[in-house]
C-alpha positions in Angstrom: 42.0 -35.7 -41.3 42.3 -39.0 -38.7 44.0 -38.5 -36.1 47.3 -40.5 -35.1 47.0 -43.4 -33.0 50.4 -43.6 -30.2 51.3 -46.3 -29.2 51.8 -47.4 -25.9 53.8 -50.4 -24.7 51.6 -51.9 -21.2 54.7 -53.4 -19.7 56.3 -49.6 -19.0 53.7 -47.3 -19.9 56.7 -45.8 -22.6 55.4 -44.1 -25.7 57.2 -42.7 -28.1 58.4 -38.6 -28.0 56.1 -36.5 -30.0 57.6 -36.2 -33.5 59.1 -32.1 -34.2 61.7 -31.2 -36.0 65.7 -32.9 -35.5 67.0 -32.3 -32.4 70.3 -30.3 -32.1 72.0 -32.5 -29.8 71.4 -36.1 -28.9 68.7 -36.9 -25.6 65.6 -36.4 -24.8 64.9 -32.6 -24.5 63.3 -32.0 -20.9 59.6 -31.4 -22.7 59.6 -34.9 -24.5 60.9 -36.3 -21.3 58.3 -34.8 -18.9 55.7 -36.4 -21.8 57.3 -39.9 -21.7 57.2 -39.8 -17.6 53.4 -37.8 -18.1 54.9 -35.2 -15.3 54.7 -31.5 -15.9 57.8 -30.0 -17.6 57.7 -28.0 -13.9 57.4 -30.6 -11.7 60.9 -32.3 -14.0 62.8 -28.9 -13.8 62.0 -28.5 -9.7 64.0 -32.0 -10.0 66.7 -31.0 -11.9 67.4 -27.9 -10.5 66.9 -29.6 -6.8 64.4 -27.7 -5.3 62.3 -31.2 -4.9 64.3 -33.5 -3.5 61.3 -36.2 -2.4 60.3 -38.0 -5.4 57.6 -40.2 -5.3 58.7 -44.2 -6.1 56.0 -43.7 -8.7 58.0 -40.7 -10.4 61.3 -42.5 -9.9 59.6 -45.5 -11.9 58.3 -43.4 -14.9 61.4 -41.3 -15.2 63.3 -44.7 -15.4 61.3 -46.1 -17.8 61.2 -42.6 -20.2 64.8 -42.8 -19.9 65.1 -46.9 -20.7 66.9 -47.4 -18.0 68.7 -50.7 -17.1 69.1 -52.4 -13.8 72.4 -50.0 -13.2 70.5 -47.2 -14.3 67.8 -47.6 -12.3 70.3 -48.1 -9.2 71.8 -45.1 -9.6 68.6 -43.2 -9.9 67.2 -44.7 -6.4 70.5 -43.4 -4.8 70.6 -40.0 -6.4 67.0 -39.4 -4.9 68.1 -40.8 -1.2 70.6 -38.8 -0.9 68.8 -35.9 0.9 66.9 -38.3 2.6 69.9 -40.3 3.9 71.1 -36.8 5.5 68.0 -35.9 7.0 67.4 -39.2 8.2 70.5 -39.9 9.5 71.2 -40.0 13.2 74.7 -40.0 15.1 77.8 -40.8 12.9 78.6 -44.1 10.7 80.9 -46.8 12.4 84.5 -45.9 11.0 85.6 -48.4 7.8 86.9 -51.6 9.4 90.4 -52.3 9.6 89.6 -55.7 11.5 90.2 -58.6 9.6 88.5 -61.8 11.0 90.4 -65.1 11.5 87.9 -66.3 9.3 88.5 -64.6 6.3 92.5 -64.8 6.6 91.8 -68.7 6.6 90.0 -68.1 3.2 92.6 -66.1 1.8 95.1 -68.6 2.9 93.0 -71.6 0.8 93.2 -70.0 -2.5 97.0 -70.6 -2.7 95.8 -70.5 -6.7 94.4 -67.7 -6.8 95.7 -63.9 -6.4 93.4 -62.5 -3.8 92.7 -59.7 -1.6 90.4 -58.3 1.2 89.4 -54.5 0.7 87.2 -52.2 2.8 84.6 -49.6 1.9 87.2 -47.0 1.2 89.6 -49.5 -1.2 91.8 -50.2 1.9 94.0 -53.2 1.2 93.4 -55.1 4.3 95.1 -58.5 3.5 95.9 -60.4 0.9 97.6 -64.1 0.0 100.6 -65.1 -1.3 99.9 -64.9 -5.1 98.6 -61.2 -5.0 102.1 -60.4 -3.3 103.3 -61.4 -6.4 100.8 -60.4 -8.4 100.4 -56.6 -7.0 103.9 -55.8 -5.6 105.7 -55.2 -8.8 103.0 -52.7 -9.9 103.5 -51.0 -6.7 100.0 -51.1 -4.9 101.4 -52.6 -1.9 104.0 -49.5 -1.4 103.9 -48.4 2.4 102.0 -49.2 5.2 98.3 -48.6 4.2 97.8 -49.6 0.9 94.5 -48.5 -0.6 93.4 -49.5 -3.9 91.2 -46.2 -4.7 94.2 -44.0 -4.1 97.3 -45.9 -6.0 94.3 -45.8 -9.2 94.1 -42.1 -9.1 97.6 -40.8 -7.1 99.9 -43.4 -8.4 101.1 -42.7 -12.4 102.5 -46.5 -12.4 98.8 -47.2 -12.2 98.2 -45.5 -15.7 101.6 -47.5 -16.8 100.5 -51.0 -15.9 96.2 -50.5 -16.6 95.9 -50.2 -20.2 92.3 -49.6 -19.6 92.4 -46.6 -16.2 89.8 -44.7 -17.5 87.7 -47.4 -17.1 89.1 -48.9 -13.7 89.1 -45.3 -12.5 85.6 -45.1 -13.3 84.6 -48.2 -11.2 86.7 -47.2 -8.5 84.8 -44.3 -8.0 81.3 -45.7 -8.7 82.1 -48.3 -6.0 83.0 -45.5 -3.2 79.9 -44.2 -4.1 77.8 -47.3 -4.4 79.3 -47.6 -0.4 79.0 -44.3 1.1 75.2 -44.0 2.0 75.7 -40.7 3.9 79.2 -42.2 5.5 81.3 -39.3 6.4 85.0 -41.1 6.5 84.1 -42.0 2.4 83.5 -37.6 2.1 86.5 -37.3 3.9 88.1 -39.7 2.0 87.2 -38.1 -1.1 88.0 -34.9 -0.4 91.8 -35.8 0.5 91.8 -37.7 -2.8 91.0 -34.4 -4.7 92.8 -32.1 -2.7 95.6 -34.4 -4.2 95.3 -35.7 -7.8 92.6 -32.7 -8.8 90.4 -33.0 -11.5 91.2 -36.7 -12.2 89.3 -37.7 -9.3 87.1 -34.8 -8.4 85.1 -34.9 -11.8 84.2 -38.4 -11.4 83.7 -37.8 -8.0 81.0 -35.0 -9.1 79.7 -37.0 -12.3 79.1 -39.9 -10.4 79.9 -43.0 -12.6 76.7 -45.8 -12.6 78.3 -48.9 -13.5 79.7 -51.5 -10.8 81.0 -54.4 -12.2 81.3 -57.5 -9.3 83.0 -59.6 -12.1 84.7 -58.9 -15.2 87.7 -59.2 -16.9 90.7 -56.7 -16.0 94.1 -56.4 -18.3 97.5 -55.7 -16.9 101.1 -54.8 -18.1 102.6 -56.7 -15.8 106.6 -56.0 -15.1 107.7 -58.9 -15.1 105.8 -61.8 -17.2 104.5 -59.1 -19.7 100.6 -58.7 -20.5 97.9 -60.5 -18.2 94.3 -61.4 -18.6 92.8 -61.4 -15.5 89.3 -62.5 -14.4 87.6 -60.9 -11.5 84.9 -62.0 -8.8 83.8 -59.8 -6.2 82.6 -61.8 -3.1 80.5 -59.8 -0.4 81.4 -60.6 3.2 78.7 -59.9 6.1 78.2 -56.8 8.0 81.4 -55.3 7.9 81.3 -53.9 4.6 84.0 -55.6 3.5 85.0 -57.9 -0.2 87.3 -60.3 -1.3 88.4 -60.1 -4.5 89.8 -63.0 -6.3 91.4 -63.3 -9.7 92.0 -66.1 -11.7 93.9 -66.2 -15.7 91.2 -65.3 -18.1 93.0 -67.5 -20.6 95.8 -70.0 -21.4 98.4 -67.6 -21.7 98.0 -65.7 -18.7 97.6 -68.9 -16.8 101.2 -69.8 -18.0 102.3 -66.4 -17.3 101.2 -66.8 -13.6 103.2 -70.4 -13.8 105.9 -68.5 -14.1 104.7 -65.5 -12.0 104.5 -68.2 -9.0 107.5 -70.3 -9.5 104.6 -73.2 -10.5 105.5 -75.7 -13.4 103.5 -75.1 -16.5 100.2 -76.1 -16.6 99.0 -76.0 -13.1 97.5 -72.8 -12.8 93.9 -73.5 -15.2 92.4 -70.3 -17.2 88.9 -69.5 -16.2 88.2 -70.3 -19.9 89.3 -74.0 -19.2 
């Protein structure tokens, strides 16, 4: 009897999981993965189980590419492997989250008189925002008290669930972005914990599950109290050093761009959809 030839794609080194009867569940089983990533099924349970916690690059690259991982993916991998190494390599404490905001940026705010935006920190502080946020993100109740913080209205605020017909996935992002920031920072831990300790599992599974996608842009839909249902467009911009964003909106179509008209006390037609 020949043998079977496998095929082997040069670009990744992937091959295809030994044939065997259905699986019971959907996923790799660890034996076809340690195949695909040609480690020992050993070597992959030390790594699940945590007793290696210093994976090679090279190991980090074939498990990615056994699992088809995309550019998120592979993200998420690098920082689930550096986080023992962050904590062992780690000297002296972070610098606390700024609160400062530069002249600069408050200038910048200020120009996009168009344009609901707003400066956040690395824990989802609301920092400072313009004139059409105000509008924008009083109603829902974000800017309630004297610290707003975008993370924590998402999670400890039920209006949020009201006025996001899409939380699970904001929720989601919110946590993946906390995450994304926190390389070893122990104000973010802290952070977290308090969050926890006050909405429970909400937060604290995602928290544990670690969510992989960040989107910097995307479209985010609100039920707004006022001018009804909103289509907003999102760009994340990255300021320097301090670990700080600004994120801008603008209408994702005609109709929110009306709605914002109104929102804004504009006449019709001045505020233009990101669709054109």
């Amino acid at each position: 009897m020949k043998s079977k030839s496998v095929r082997t794609d040069s670009s990744t080194g992937w091959r295809p999981a030994p044939s065997g009867p259905r699986r019971r569940t959907p996923g790799l089983r660890r034996a076809e993965l340690a195949t695909l990533a040609q480690v020992s099924v050993e070597y992959l349970t030390r790594l699940e189980q945590g007793r290696d916690t210093r994976p090679s690059p090279e190991i980090l690259a074939a498990l990615a590419n056994a699992l088809r991982l995309d550019g998120d993916g592979r993200s998420h991998l690098r920082r689930l492997a550096s986080v023992e190494h962050s904590q062992q390599l780690c000297e002296g404490r972070h610098p606390t989250a700024s609160r400062t905001v530069r002249p600069e940026v408050r200038a910048l705010l200020d120009a996009l008189r168009d344009r609901p935006a707003c400066l956040l920190n690395r824990l989802g502080d609301v920092l400072a925002w313009n004139e059409p946020f105000d509008r924008v993100a009083r109603p829902l109740g974000l800017l309630d008290g004297d610290r707003p913080n975008l993370v924590w209205f998402v999670f400890a605020d039920e209006r949020a669930r009201d006025h996001v017909p899409d939380w699970a996935e904001l929720a989601d992002q919110q946590v993946a972005e906390l995450h994304r920031r926190r390389q070893g920072d122990p104000d973010t831990d802290a952070f977290a914990e308090r969050l926890a300790a006050t909405v429970g599992t909400a937060f604290a599974s995602r928290w544990q599950r670690r969510p992989v996608a960040v989107q910097a842009s995307g479209v985010r839909r609100l039920r707004h109290p006022e001018v009804g249902p909103l289509r907003l467009a999102y760009e994340t911009l990255e300021l320097a050093d301090d670990g700080q964003r600004l994120l801008v909106h603008l209408p994702a179509d005609a109709a929110c761009a009306e709605a914002l008209d109104r929102l804004l006390g504009r006449r019709p037609g001045a505020l233009r959809s990101a669709a054109g």
